[in-house]
C-alpha positions in Angstrom: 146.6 122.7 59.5 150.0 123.6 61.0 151.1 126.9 62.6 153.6 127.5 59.2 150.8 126.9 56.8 148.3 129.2 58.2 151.2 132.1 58.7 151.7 131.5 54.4 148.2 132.1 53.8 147.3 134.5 55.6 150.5 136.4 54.9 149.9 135.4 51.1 146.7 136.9 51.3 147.7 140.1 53.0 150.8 140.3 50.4 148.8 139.9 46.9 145.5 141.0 48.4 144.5 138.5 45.8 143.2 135.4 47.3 139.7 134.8 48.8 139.6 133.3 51.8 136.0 132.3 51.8 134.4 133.7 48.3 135.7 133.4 44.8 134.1 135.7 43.1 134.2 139.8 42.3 131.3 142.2 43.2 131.3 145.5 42.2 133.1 148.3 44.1 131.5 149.7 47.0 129.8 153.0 46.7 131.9 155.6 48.3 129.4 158.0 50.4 131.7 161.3 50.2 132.7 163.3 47.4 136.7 163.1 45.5 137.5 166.6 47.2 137.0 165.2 50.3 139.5 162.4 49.9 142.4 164.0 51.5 143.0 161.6 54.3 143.5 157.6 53.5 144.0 154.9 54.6 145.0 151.9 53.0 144.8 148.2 54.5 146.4 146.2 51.7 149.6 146.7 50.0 147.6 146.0 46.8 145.6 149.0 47.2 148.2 151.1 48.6 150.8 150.4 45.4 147.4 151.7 43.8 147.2 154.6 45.5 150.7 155.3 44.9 150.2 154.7 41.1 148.1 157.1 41.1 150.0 159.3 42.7 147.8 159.9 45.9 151.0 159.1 47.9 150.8 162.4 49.7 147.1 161.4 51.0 147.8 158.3 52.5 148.1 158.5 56.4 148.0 155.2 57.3 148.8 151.9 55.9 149.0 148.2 56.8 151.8 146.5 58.6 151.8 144.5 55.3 152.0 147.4 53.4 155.7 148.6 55.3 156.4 144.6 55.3 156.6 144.8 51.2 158.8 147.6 51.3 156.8 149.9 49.3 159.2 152.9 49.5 156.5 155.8 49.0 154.6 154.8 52.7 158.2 154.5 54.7 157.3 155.8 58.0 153.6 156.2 57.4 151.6 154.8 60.7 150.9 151.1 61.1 147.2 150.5 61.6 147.1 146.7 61.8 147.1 143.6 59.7 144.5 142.0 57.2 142.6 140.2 60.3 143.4 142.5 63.2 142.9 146.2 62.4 143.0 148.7 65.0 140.0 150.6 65.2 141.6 153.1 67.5 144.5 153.7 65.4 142.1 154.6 62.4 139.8 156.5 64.0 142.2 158.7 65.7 144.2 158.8 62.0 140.4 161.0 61.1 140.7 158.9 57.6 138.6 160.6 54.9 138.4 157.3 53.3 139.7 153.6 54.2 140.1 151.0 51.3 139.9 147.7 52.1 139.2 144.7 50.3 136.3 142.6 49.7 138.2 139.7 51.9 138.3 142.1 54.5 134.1 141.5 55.4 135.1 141.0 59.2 136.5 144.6 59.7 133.8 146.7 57.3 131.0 146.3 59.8 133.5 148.1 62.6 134.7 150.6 60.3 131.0 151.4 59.3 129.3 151.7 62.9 132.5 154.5 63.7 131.1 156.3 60.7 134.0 155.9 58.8 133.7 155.9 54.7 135.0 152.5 52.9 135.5 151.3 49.5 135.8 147.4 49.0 137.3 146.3 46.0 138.0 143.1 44.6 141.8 141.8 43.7 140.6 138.1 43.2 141.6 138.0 39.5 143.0 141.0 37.0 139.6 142.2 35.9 139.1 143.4 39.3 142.3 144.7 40.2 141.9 146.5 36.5 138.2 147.6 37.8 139.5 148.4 41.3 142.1 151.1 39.9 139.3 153.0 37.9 137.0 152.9 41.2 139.7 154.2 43.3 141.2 156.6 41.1 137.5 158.2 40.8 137.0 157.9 44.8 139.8 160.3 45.1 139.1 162.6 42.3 141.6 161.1 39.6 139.0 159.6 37.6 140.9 160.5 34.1 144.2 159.2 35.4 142.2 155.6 36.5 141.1 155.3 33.1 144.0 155.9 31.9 146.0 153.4 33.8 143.0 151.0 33.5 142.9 151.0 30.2 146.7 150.7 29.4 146.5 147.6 31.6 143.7 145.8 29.6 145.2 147.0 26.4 148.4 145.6 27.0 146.8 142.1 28.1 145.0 142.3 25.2 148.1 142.6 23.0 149.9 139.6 24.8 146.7 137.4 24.4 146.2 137.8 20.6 150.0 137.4 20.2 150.2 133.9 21.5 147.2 133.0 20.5 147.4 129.7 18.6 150.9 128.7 20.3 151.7 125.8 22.2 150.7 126.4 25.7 153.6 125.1 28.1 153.0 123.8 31.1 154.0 126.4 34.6 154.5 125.5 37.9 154.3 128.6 40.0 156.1 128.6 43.2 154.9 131.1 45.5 156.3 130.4 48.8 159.5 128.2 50.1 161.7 127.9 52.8 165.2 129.1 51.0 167.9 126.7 51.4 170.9 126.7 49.3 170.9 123.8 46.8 167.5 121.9 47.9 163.9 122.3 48.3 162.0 122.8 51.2 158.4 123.0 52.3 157.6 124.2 48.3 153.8 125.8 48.0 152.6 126.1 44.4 149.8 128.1 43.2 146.6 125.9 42.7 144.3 125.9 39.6 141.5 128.1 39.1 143.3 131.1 41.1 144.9 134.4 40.4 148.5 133.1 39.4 146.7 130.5 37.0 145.1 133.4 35.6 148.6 135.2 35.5 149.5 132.2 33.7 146.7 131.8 31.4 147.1 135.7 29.9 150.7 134.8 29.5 149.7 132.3 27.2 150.6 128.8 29.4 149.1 126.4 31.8 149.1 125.8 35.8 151.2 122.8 35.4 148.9 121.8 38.7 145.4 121.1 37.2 143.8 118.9 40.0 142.4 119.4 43.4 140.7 121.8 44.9 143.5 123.4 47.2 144.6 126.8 46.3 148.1 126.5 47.3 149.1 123.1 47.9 152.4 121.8 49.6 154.1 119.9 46.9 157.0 117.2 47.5 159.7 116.9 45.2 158.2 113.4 43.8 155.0 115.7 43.3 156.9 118.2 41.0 159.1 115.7 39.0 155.2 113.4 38.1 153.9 117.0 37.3 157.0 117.5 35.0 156.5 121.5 34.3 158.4 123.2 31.2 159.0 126.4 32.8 159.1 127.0 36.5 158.3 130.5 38.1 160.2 130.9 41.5 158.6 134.0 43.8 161.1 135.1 45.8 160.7 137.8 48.4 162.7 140.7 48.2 164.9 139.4 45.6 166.0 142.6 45.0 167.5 142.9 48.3 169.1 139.1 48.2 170.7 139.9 45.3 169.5 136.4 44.0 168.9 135.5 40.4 167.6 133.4 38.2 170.9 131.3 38.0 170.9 131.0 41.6 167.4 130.0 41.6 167.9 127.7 39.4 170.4 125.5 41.2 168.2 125.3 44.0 166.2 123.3 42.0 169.1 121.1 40.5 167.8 117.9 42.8 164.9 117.9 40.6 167.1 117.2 37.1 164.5 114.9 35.6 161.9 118.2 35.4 161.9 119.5 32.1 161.9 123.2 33.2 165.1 122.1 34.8 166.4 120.2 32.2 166.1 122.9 29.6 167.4 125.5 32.3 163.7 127.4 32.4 163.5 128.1 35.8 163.1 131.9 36.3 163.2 133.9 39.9 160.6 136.8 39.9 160.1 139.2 42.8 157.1 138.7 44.9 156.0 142.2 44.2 155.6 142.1 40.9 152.8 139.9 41.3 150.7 142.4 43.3 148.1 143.2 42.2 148.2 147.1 40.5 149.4 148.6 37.6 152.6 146.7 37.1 150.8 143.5 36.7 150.5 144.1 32.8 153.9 144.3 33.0 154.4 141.3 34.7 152.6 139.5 32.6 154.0 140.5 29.5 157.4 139.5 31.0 156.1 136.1 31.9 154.2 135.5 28.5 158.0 136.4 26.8 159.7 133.9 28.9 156.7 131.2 27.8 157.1 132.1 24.2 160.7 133.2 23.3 159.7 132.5 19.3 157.0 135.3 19.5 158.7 138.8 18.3 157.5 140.6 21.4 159.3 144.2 19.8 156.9 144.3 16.7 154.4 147.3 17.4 
């Protein structure tokens, strides 16, 4: 594996907090050992859970984040301190923060015995797929004594999914190719990593009502050539582009970075959309992500109907 690869996943994995390195599968949240009105002090080692925290508006609380967290530009924890990365937290930094609480995830097994023998309180939740970042938001939001907001939230999210599932239910299910990482080059493609079946984007993808154009292998995200993605032939092809708000790019822009590939049908029938990376982590926005990306799948669906 070369140095480039491993820097995408393990940045992937920091940026989502949605991939499992090792297991594949949710467990329950951890039980927190303090009460909600002790929760005044937190820290956050995931932009995942801190965009959480946020939703809930538990900004104020937070006093410490990851540098992934101030990487993502999440504008509520500007100038919060930096307390390490997904693989390499500083133990010092947190203890001397005097955390009340530190959420981590359930990838982040190698830190928790560290943080537990300093006698520090943790809650591991799981954002390996959207029933556990839907779970995640009621467990933290009861952690830190806003139990009724969590619910609230929680259950918006799954209603909304709900709606977009039985709305295209039936309908054709076009084939996605999501792009979640590429070196950007103006009018070619470069070193193009695709989500993988059986993941969290496939999920994405299956609520939206489509399918991972990419349906073999075991690889999460697989480097794809561009004879790879004209045999896979997707209909519509979803672009992650980091901080495309900030690159002014759109999806017409995107688009003709993908012109080489004319024979692809999502090319051919100019479906190739650019979404901002951080709409795709996990939290509450992820409904709404979805619902964008099930309206883009099935333009004949009338998505204004109550």
């Amino acid at each position: 594996m070369n140095g480039r690869l491993i820097l995408i996943v393990i940045c992937l994995a920091m940026f989502a907090g949605s991939f499992a390195l090792r297991d594949r599968y949710c467990r329950e949240p951890d039980e927190v050992h303090t009460s909600p009105q002790n929760c005044r002090r937190i820290i956050s080692l995931a932009p995942s859970l801190t965009q959480i925290l946020c939703d809930l508006k538990l900004e104020d609380r937070i006093v410490g984040v990851s540098r992934y967290c101030l990487m993502n530009h999440i504008p509520q924890v500007a100038g919060k301190p930096q307390v390490g990365g997904f693989l390499d937290p500083n133990l010092e930094t947190i203890l001397r923060l005097k955390p009340d609480l530190v959420l981590i995830l359930t990838e982040h097994e190698k830190a928790m015995p560290g943080l537990r023998q300093l006698g520090l309180h943790t809650l591991a939740v799981c954002h390996q797929n959207v029933k556990g970042c839907i779970e995640s938001i009621r467990a933290i939001g009861a952690a830190c004594g806003e139990e009724a907001l969590g619910n609230c939230l929680a259950g918006d999210m799954q209603a909304r999914l709900d709606r977009v599932r039985r709305k295209t239910a039936g309908c054709p299910r076009p084939r996605v190719l999501f792009c979640i990482e590429r070196t950007m080059i103006p009018g070619r493609l470069a070193d193009v990593y695709i989500a993988g079946r059986d993941d969290y984007y496939s999920e994405m993808i299956d609520c939206a009502g489509g399918q991972n154009a990419y349906a073999r292998g075991t690889v999460r995200y697989p480097t794809v050539s561009p004879e790879v993605i004209l045999h896979l032939d997707p209909e519509v092809v979803v672009d992650l582009v980091d901080g495309l708000n900030q690159r002014e790019a759109t999806s017409a822009g995107t688009l003709a970075d993908w012109l080489q590939l004319a024979g692809v049908a999502a090319v051919k029938q100019r479906r190739v959309y650019a979404f901002d990376k951080s709409a795709t982590v996990p939290g509450t926005k992820i409904a709404e992500t979805i619902e964008e990306l099930a309206r883009i799948l099935h333009p004949e669906i009338s998505w204004d109907e109550p």
